[in-house]
Biotite code that builds the C-alpha atoms (Angstrom):
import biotite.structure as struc

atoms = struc.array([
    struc.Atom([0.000, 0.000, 0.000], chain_id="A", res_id=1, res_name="UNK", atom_name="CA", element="C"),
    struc.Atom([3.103, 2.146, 0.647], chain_id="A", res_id=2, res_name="UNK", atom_name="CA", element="C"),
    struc.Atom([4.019, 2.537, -3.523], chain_id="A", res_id=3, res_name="UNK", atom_name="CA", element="C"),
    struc.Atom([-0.079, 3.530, -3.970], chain_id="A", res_id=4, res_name="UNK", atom_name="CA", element="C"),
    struc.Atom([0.551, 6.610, -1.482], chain_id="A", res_id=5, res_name="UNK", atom_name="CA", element="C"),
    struc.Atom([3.422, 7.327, -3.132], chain_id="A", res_id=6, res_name="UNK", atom_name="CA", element="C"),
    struc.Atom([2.060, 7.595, -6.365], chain_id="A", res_id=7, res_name="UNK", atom_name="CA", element="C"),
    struc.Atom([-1.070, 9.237, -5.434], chain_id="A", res_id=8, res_name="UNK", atom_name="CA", element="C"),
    struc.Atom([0.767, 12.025, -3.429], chain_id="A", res_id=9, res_name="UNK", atom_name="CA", element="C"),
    struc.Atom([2.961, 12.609, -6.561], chain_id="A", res_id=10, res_name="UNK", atom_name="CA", element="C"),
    struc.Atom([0.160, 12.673, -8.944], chain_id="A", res_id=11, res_name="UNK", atom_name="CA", element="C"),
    struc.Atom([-1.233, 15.016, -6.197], chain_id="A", res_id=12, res_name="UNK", atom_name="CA", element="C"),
    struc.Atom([2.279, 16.751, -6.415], chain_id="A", res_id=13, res_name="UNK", atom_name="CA", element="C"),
    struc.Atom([1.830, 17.400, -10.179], chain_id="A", res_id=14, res_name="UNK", atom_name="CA", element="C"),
    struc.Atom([-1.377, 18.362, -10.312], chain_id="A", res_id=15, res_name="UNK", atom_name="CA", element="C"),
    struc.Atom([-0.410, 21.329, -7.996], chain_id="A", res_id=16, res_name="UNK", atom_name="CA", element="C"),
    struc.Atom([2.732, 22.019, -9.944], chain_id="A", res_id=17, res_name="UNK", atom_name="CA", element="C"),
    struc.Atom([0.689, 22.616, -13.247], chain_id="A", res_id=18, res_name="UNK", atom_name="CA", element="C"),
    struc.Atom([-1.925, 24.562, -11.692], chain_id="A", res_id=19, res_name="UNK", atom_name="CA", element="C"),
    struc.Atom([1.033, 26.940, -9.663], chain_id="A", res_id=20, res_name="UNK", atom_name="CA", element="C"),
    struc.Atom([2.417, 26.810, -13.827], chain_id="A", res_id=21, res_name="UNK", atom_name="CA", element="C"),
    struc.Atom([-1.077, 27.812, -15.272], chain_id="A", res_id=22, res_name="UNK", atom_name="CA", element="C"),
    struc.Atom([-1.894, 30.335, -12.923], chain_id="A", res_id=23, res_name="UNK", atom_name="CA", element="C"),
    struc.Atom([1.432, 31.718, -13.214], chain_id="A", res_id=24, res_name="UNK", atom_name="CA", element="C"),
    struc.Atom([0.985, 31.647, -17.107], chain_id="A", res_id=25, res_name="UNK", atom_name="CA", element="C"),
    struc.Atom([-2.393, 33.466, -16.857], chain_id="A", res_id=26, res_name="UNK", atom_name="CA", element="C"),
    struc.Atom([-0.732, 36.623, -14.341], chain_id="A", res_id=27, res_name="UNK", atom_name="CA", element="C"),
    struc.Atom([2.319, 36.782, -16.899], chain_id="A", res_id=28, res_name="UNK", atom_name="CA", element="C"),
    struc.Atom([-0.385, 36.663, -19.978], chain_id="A", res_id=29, res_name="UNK", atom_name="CA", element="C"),
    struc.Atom([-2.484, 39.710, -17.980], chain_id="A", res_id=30, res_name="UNK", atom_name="CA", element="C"),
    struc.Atom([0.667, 41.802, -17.449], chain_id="A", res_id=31, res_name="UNK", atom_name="CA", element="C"),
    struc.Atom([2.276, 41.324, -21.016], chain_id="A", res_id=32, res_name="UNK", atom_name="CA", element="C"),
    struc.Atom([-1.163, 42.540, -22.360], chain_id="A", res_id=33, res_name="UNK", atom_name="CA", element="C"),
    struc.Atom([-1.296, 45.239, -19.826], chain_id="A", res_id=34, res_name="UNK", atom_name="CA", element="C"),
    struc.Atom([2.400, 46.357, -21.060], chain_id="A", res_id=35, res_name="UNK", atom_name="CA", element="C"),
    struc.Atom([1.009, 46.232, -24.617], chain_id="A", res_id=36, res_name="UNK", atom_name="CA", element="C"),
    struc.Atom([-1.719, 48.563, -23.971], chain_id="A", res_id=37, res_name="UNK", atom_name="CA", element="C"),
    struc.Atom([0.406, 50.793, -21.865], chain_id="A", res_id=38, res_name="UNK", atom_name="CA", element="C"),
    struc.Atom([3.253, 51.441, -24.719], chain_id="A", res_id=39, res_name="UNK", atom_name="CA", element="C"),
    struc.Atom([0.399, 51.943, -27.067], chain_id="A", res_id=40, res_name="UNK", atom_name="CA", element="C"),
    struc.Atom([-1.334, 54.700, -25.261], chain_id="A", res_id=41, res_name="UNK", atom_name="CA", element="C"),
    struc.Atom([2.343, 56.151, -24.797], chain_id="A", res_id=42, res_name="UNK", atom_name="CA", element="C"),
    struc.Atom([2.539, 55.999, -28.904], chain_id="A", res_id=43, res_name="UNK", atom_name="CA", element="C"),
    struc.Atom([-0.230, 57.646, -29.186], chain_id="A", res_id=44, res_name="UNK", atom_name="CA", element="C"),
    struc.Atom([0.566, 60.577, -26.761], chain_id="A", res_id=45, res_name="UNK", atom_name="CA", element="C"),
    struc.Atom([4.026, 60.623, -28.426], chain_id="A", res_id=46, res_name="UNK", atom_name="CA", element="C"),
    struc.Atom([2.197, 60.999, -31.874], chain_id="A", res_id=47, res_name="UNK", atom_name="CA", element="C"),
    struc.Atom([-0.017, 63.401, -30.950], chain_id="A", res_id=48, res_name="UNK", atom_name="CA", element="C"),
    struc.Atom([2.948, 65.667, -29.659], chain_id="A", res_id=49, res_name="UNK", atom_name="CA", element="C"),
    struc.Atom([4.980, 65.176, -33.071], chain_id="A", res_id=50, res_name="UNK", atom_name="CA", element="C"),
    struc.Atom([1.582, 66.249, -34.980], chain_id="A", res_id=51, res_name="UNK", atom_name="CA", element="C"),
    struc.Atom([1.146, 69.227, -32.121], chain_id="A", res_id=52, res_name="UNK", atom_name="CA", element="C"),
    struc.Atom([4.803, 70.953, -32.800], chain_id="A", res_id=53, res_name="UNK", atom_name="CA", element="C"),
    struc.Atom([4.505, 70.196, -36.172], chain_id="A", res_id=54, res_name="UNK", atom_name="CA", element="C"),
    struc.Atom([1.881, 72.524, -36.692], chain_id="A", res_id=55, res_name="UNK", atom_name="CA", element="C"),
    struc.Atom([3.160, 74.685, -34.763], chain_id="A", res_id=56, res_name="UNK", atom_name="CA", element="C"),
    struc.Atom([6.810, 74.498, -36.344], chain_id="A", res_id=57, res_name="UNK", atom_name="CA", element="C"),
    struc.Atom([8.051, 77.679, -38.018], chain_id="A", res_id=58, res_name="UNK", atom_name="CA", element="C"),
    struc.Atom([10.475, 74.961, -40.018], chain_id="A", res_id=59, res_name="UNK", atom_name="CA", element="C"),
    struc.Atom([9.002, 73.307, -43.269], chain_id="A", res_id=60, res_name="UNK", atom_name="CA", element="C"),
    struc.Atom([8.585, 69.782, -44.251], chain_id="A", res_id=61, res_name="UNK", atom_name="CA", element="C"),
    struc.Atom([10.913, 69.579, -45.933], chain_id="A", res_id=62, res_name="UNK", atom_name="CA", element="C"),
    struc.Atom([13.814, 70.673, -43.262], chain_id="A", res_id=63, res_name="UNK", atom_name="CA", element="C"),
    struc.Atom([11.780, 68.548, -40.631], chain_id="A", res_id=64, res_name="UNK", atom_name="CA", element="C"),
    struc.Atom([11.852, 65.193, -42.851], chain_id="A", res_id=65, res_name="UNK", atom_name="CA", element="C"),
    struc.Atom([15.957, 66.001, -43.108], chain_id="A", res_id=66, res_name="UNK", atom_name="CA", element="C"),
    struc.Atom([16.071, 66.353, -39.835], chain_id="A", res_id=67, res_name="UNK", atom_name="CA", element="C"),
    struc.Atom([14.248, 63.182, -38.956], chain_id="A", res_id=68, res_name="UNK", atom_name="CA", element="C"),
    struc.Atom([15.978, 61.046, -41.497], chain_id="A", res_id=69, res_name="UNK", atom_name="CA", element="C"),
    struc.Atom([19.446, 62.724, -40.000], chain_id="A", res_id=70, res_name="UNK", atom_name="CA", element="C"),
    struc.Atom([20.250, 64.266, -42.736], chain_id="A", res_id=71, res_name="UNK", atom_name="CA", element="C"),
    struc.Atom([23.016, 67.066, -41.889], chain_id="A", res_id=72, res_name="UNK", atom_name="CA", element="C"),
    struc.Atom([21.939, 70.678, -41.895], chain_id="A", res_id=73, res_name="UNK", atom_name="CA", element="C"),
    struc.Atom([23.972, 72.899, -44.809], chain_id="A", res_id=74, res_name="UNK", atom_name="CA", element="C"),
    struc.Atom([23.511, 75.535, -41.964], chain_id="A", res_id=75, res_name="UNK", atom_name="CA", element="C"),
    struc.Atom([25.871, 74.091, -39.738], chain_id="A", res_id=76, res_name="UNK", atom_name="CA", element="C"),
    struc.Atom([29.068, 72.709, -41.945], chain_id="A", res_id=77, res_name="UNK", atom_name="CA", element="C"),
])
């Protein structure tokens, strides 16, 4: 009867392991999504600044399309 409690307790032991695993998996899943949403609501902000001092800019598109490629200024050689 000894090697029947043995095995039961490690099915038992198992069973807990791959519920700890799947409730782990389920918090990680919840958090990664929560990230997701996060740096996409920080895109958006980050957009709406860009379009904000855009229109605002005194520069044109041209010079701000340079700029944002890296393209050096003939100003400044």
């Amino acid at each position: 009867m000894a090697r029947t409690r043995r095995t039961v307790s490690l099915e038992e032991k198992i069973e807990k392991a791959q519920n700890a695993v799947y409730l782990a998996k389920d918090k990680y899943d919840a958090a990664v999504e929560e990230l997701n949403q996060l740096l996409k609501k920080k895109r958006e902000m980050q957009r709406k600044d860009i379009q904000k001092a855009f229109e605002t800019s005194t520069r044109t598109y041209d010079e701000i399309m340079e700029f944002l490629i890296g393209k050096p200024d003939p100003d400044e050689e």
